[in-house]
N, C-alpha and C positions, 0 to 999 in steps of 0.2 A: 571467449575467455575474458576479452576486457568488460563484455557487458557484465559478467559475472561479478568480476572485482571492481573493475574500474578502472585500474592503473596494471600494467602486467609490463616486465620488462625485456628488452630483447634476448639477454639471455635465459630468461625463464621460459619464453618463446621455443627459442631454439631445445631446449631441453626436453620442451611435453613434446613436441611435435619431432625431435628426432632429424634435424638439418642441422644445414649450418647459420650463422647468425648472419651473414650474408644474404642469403636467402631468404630469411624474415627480415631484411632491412628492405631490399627492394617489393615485397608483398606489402610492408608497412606503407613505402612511398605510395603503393598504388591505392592501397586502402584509403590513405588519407587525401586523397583526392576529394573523396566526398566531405560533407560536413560532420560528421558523426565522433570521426576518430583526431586524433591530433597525437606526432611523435616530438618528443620534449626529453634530451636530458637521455637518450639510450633507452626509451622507453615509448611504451604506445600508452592514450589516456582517452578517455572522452570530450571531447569537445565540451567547452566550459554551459553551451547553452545545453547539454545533455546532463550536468552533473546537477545533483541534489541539495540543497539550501540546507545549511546545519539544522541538525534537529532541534537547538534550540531556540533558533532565531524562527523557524516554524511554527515549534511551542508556542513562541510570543506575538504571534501574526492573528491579527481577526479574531482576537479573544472571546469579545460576543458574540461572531456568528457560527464558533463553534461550542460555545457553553449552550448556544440555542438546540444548534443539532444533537449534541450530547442528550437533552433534556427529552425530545422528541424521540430519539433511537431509543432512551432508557424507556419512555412511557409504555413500550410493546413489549417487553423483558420484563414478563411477571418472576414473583418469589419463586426460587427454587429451578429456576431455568437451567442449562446447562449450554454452555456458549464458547463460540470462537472469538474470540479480538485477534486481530491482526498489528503489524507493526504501521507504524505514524503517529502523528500528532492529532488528529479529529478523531480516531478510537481511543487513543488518551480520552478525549474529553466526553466521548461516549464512556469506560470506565469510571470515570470521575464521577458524572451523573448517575451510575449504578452502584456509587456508596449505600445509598439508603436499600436497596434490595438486599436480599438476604437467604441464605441454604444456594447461595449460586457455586455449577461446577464452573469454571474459565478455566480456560484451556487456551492458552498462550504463547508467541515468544517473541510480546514484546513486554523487558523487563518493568516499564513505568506502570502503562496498564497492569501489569501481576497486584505491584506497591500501594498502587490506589486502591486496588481492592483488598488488601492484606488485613487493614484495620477489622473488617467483618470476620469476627473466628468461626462463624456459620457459613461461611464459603470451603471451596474447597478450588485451588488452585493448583494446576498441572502447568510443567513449564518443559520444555524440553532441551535434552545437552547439549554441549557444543559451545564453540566461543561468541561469547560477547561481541556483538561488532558497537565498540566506541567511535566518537561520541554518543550514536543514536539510542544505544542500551535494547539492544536489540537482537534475534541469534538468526540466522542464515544458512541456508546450506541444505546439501541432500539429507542429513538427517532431522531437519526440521519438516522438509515434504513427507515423510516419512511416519514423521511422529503427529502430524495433523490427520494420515493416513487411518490411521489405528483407533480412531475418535467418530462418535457419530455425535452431532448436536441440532438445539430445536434450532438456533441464530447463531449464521456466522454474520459477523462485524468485520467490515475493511474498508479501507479507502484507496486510493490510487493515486501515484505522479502525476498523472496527466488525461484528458477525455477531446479524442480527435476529433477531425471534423464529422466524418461519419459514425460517429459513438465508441469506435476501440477505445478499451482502456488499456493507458501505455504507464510502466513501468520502469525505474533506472538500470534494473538486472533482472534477469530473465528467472533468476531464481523467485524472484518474490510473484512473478506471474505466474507459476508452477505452484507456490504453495498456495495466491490465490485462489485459483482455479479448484486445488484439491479441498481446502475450506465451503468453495462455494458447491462442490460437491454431497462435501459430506453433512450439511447443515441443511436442515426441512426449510427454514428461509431466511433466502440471502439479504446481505442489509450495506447496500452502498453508503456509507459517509463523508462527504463532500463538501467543500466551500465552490464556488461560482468561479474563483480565479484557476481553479481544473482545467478550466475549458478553453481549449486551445492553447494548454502550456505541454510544449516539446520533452518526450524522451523514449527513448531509441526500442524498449523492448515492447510488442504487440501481444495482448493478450485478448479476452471475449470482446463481447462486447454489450454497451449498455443495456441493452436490451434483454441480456438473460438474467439480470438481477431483480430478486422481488419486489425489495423495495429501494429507491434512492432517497436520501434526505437530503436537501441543500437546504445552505442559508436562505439565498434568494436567488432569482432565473439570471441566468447567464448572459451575456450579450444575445441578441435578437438573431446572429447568426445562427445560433444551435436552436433556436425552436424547431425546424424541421425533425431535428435529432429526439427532443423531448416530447414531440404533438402526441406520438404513439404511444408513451409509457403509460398515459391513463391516471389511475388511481394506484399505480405505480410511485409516482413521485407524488413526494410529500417537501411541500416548503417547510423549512423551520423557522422564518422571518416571520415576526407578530405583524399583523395588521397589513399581509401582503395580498393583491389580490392575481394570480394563477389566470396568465394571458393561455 
């Protein structure tokens, strides 16, 4: 539940699960033992090196070396395609770079991506119900798995929290690895969107792993640690850094 939300409080605890809040205090004690959880204030939370950087201080992170990737994911996205984007800030900027396309279906829910492509009235935009989760302008939840469900597309587009040592891609809530997974599903080919500082940044939920995505794009190669991780993708990964030369 906290990986869900993030913050869940003892008595909400005790309520879904049906004890007493006793009971979920000393579960909490034990829980928090590890690094992951942290109880604060009558309340369980994640651990601050687990929790998520505002979306818009993201937005404003490595501007060029995701206006590159943007530029590079747009260039496989002919006219008339019909596509997943996913929530984050580097499908933002893959959106952005698919202004100039045109008769595209997007199938979405994250609300910036939708806006960026709103201007093209030869699109066709599908978003699905449910609340907004602010700041990030963004919608979550079992009816979002659900509604990606119902979708078949040529490109799904996402990116990820984090890329471990062995290539899992980790996530802040388990939901967003559920409806990645169902994206990468229902889309002929998947399209990882990435910057380099992915790689080996911490968070709690496990989902695939790099390896079953079609294509990755990064700005530029990661530390020297994760070549092992990257030697096998092949023609898989794709740099979007100009003038880079692929060790």
């Amino acid at each position: 539940m906290v990986l869900e939300r993030g913050v869940v409080s003892v008595d909400a605890l005790a309520d879904a699960l049906c004890v007493s809040t006793q009971t979920i205090r000393r579960d909490i004690d034990k829980l928090c033992e590890g690094d992951t959880l942290r109880r604060k204030h009558g309340r369980v939370e994640l651990d601050e090196e687990y929790l998520n950087t505002p979306f818009d201080q993201r937005a404003g992170t490595n501007l060029a070396g995701k206006r590159d990737i943007g530029e590079v994911a747009a260039s496989l996205v002919p006219d008339g395609s019909t596509i997943f984007i996913s929530i984050g800030s580097t499908p933002l900027s893959v959106a952005r770079a698919l202004r100039r396309r045109k008769g595209l279906t997007v199938i979405t829910n994250n609300m910036s991506a939708a806006m960026a492509l709103s201007d093209e009235v030869t699109n066709r935009i599908i978003l699905p119900g449910g609340e907004v989760r602010l700041p990030d302008r963004d919608i979550l939840g079992d009816e979002v798995l659900g509604f990606f469900g119902k979708y078949r597309a040529e490109f799904g587009i996402f990116s990820v929290a984090g890329v471990a040592n062995d290539g899992s891609l980790l996530e802040f809530h388990s939901a967003e690895v559920r409806i990645r997974k169902r994206i990468r599903e229902n889309a002929q080919i998947s399209m990882l969107v990435l910057d380099q500082t992915k790689f080996g940044r911490r968070a709690p939920a496990v989902g695939e792993n790099i390896q079953d995505v079609d294509h990755i794009i990064l700005d530029q190669m990661p530390n020297k640690f994760f070549f092992p991780v990257l030697e096998n993708l092949g023609d898989k990964l794709i740099l979007a850094e100009r003038d880079t030369d692929v060790v």
